[in-house]
N, C-alpha and C positions, 0 to 999 in steps of 0.2 A: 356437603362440600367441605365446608372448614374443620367437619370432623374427618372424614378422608385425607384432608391436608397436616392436620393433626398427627394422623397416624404414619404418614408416611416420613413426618418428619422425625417420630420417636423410634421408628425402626432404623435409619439412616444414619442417626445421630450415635455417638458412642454410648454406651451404658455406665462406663470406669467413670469418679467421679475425678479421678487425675485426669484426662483426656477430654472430659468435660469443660473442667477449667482451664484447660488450657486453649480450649478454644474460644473461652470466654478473652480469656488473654490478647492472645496471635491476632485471631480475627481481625478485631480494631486494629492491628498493627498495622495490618497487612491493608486492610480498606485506605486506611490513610495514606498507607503509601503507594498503593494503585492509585488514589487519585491524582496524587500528586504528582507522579510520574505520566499520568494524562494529561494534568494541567501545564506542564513541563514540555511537553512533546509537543501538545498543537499551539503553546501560545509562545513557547522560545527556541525550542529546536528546529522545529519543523518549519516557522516562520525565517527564520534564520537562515534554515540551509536553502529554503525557497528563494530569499535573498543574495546569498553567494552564488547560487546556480545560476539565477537570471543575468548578477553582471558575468561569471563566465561564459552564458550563451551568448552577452551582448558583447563582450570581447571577440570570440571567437568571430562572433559575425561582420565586428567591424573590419578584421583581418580580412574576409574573405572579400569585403567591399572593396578595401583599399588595396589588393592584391588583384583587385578583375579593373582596377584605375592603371591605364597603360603608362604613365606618366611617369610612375615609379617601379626604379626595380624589384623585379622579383625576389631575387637571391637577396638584397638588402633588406627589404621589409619581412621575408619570414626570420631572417638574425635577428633584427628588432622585435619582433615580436617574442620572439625562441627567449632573447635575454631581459627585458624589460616587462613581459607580463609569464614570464614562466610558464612557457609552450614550446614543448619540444615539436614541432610541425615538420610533415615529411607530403610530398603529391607523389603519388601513386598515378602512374596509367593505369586505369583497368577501366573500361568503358560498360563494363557489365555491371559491377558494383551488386552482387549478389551475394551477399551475407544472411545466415541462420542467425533470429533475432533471439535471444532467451528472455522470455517474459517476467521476471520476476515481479511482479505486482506486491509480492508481500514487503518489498525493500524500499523504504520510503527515498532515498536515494535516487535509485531506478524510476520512482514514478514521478518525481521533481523533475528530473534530469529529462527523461520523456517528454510533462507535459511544455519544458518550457521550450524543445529541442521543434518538438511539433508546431508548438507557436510559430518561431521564427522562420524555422526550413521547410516544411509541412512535411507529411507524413511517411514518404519515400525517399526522402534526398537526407537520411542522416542512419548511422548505426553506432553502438556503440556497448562495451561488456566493463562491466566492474568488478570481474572475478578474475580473471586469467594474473592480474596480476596484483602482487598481495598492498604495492603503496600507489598505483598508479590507474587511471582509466583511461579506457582505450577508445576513442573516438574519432567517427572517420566522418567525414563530410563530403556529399557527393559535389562536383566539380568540372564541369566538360566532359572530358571525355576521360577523368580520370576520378580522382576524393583527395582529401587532406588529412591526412594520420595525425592526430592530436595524442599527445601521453600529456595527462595530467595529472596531479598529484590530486589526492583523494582530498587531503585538507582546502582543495579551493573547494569545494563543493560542501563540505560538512563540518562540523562543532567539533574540536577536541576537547568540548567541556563537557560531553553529554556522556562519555566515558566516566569523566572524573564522578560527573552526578549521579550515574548509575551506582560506582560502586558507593559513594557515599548514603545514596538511598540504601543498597542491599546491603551491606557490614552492619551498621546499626540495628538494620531490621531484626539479622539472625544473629548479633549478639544478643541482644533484647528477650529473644525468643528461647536464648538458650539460658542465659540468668533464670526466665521465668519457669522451664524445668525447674534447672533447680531448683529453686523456690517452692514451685507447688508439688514437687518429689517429696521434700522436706515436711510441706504441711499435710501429705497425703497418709505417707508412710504409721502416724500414729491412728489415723484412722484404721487401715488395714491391719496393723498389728492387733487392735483392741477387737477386730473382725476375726480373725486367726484365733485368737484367744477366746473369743468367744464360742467359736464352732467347736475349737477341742473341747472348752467345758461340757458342751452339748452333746458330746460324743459320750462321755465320760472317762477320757484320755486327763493322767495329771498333768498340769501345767505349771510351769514356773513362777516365782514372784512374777506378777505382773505391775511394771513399772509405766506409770500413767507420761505420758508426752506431749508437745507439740502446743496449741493454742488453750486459753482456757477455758473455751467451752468441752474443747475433747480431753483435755484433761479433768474436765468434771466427769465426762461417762463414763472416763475409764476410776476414776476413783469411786465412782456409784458401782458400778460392774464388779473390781474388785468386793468392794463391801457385801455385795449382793454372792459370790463367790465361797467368800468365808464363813458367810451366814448359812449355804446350803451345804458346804460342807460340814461344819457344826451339827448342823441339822439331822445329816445321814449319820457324822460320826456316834451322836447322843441314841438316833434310832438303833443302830446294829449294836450298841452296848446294851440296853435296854432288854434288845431283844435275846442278846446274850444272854444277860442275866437271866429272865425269864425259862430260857432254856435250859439253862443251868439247876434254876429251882426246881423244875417240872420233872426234868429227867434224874432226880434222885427218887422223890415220892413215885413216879412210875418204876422204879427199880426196884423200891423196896411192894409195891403190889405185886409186880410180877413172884416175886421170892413168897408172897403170903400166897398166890396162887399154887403156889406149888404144894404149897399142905394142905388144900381142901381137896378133901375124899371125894366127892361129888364131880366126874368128870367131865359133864355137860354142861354145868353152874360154870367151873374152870375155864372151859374150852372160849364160852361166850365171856368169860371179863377177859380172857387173854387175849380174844379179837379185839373187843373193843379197845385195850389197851393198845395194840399193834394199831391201830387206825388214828388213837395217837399220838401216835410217834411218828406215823406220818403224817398225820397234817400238821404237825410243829415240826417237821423236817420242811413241809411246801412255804410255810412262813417264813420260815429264816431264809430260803433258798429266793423267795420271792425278795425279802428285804434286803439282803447281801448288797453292797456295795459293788459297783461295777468297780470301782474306781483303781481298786487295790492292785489290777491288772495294769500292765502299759500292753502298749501293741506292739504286734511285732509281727514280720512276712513270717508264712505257713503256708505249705501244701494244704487247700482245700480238698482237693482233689482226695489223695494220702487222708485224710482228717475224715472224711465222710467214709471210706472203704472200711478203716478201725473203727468206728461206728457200728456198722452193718457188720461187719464178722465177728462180735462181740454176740451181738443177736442170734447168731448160728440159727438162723432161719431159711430156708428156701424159699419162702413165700414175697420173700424181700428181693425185686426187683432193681438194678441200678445199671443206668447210660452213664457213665463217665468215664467216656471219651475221650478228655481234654486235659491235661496236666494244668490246673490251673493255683496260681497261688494269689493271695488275698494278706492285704496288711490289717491289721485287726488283733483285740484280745483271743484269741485260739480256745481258751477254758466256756468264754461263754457264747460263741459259736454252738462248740461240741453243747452244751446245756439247753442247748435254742433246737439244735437236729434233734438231742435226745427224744425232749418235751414230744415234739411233730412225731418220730418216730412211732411212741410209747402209744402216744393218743390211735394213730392210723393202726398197730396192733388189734389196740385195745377191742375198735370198733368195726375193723373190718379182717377179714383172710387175705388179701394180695395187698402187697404195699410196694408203688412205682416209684422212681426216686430217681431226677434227672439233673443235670447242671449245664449248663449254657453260659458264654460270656460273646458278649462283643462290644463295640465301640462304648457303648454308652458302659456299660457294666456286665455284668454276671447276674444270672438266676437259677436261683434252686427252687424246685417242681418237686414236690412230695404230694403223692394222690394214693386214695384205698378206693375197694368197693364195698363200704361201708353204707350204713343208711344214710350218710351226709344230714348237713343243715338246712334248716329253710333260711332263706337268700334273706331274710327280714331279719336275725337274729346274726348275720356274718360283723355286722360292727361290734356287739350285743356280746359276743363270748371273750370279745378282747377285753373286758372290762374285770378287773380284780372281784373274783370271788362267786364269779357269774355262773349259773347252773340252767342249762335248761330241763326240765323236766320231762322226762321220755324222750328228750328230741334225739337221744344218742344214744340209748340203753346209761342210762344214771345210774353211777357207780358211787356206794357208800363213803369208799376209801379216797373220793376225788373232792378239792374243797376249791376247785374252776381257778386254777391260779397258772396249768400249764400254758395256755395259749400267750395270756397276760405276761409271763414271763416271758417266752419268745419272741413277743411283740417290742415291749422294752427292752432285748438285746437287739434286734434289728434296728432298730430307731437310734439307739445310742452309737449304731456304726452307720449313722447318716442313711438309712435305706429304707426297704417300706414290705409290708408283706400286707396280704391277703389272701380272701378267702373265695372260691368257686368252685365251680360243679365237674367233677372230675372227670376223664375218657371213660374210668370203668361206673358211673353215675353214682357214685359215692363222693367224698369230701375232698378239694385238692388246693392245697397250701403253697402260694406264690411268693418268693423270697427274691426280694431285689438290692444288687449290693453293688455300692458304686465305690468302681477299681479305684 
């Protein structure tokens, strides 16, 4: 039960941590002054106007007493009363006395004005409307063979304070409320900023000085977050030098083998150190290409749609199938996309004869669907090849020249544009590569 209660209250409830506190805020505001405005109602308003209604029903009534006394003129005693208790009074013949009563039950007024009318007159012998006119009430009294037209002014019957208190209770409330915006706008705003800054990091989109704000605890995590920032940038910048270098070293002494290969007479000897050489060249091409910094890129809108089609006709292949349908464009680095299709591409060549190639978008985002009919993977090893450097042994026809870094790369560019890919069993029961990229 109280976990049910639980749950429905965190579903209910906002998730923003601005909207949050601000009902932390409001709330109390507002409780306190619903009650107060209860307290208000039934113990001085309402008693109040119960009070002014009862001596108008006890006026009224005394008039109709001292008006059914033969003793005293008619015509004189409604003047006196018309000018001394402020009652405009008019007799009516109408011996029917058939009036449409409007119930308003919700109008505390109305229901005063009723119970005390009933009291005195009982429940047939009175009518009377508080709308028809905007400062007056219209009330008739039945009377022989005729009633007695009452116009009175709405102030005998209710508080002209209960206006004033109103609005005194609601200005403060929603000034109050509106300060506290601001305020927790204010304290929020460096939260979300250091949110924003942190997701682009994650991206590996550059981002600006980021400049720490607001209270100083959140000024602490953004001064930890920055440091934590410049630290991993350091980090990649010192890797891709490094790896520079290395690169640098390696591809002069493979330059000059190749040139010694060239003068051995023995062109089998030759042939095999020159593969081996070509092998690497490429797997210190799949290193650097794996270590490369995303960072060096910004993003920017590109025809996906456009970006995949020069892909595949670059391939001048027929076996390369492609749905796209949809003219779709994607905010993002463009270079390491295209490096992320390549990879998927190269691989589904590599291991199978028909290569499918789909794109789709809707509300939530966009997916690209690359499938062969290939001998696929078993379903135990689809986390297992995402992992830097990972081979499985026969599971795909193992290729000398591969040092398991293609997927891992593609994996690392989809992740760094906030998205997710995976791996399942394809239409043609080969390998099919799931790519989800939020618009």
């Amino acid at each position: 039960m109280f976990y049910g209660l639980s749950k429905f209250l965190k579903d209910i409830l906002p998730k923003s941590l601005f909207y949050r506190a601000l009902l932390i805020v409001a709330i109390p505001v507002l409780v306190l002054q619903l009650v107060i405005t209860i307290v208000f109602f039934d113990s001085l308003w309402i008693k109040t106007n119960k009070g002014m209604t009862r001596a108008l029903v006890n006026e009224i009534s005394t008039f109709v007493e001292v008006y059914n006394d033969e003793i005293y003129n008619k015509e004189e005693i409604t003047n006196k009363f018309s000018v001394y208790q402020d009652l405009n009074i008019d007799f009516v013949d109408d011996k029917y006395f058939n009036f449409n009563f409007n119930e308003r039950w919700f109008s505390p007024i109305d229901r005063t004005l009723r119970r005390e009318l009933k009291t005195r007159f009982g429940p047939d012998e009175f009518w009377f409307d508080t709308v028809n006119y905007k400062e007056l009430i219209d009330l008739r009294i039945k009377y022989n063979s005729g009633y007695f037209k009452f116009l009175i002014p709405k102030d005998r019957v209710t508080s002209s304070s209960a206006r004033i208190f109103a609005l005194w209770i609601t200005v403060p409330a929603l000034i109050m409320v509106f300060i506290s915006l601001i305020f927790l706008k204010n304290q929020t705003r460096p939260i979300t900023n250091l949110a924003r800054a942190a997701e682009k990091f994650g991206r590996g989109e550059e981002i600006e000085e980021f400049k720490p704000s607001g209270a100083a605890e959140i000024r602490q995590a953004g001064y930890e977050f920055d440091k934590m920032r410049k630290r991993i940038i350091r980090h990649l910048n010192q890797r891709s030098e490094m790896l520079s270098g290395i690169s640098h070293d390696l591809r002069t002494p493979l330059t000059r083998m190749k040139l010694q290969i060239a003068f051995i007479k023995e062109k089998e000897l030759a042939n095999k150190l020159a593969e081996d050489i070509n092998e690497m060249e490429k797997m210190l091409n799949e290193y650097l290409q794996f270590t490369s910094s995303s960072f060096l890129e910004k993003d920017n809108k590109f025809n996906l749609t456009e970006l995949i089609n020069r892909i595949v006709e670059k391939y001048n292949n027929q076996n390369i199938k492609i749905d796209l349908s949809l003219e779709v464009y994607f905010n993002g680095r463009e270079n390491l996309i295209k490096r992320c299709i390549n990879n998927l591409i190269d691989n589904a060549i590599k291991y199978g004869n028909i290569v499918k190639i789909g794109l789709i978008k809707n509300n939530n985002g966009l997916f690209i669907k690359i499938e062969d009919d290939g001998p696929g993977i078993n379903e135990k090893e689809y986390e297992n090849v995402f992992k830097p450097f990972y081979k499985i042994d026969k599971g795909r026809a193992d290729s000398k020249s591969s040092v398991g870094l293609g997927l891992s790369i593609a994996s690392d560019i989809i992740r760094s544009h906030g998205g997710n890919i995976k791996l399942e069993r394809s239409s043609m029961n080969g390998l099919g590569v799931k790519i989800f990229l939020p618009v």
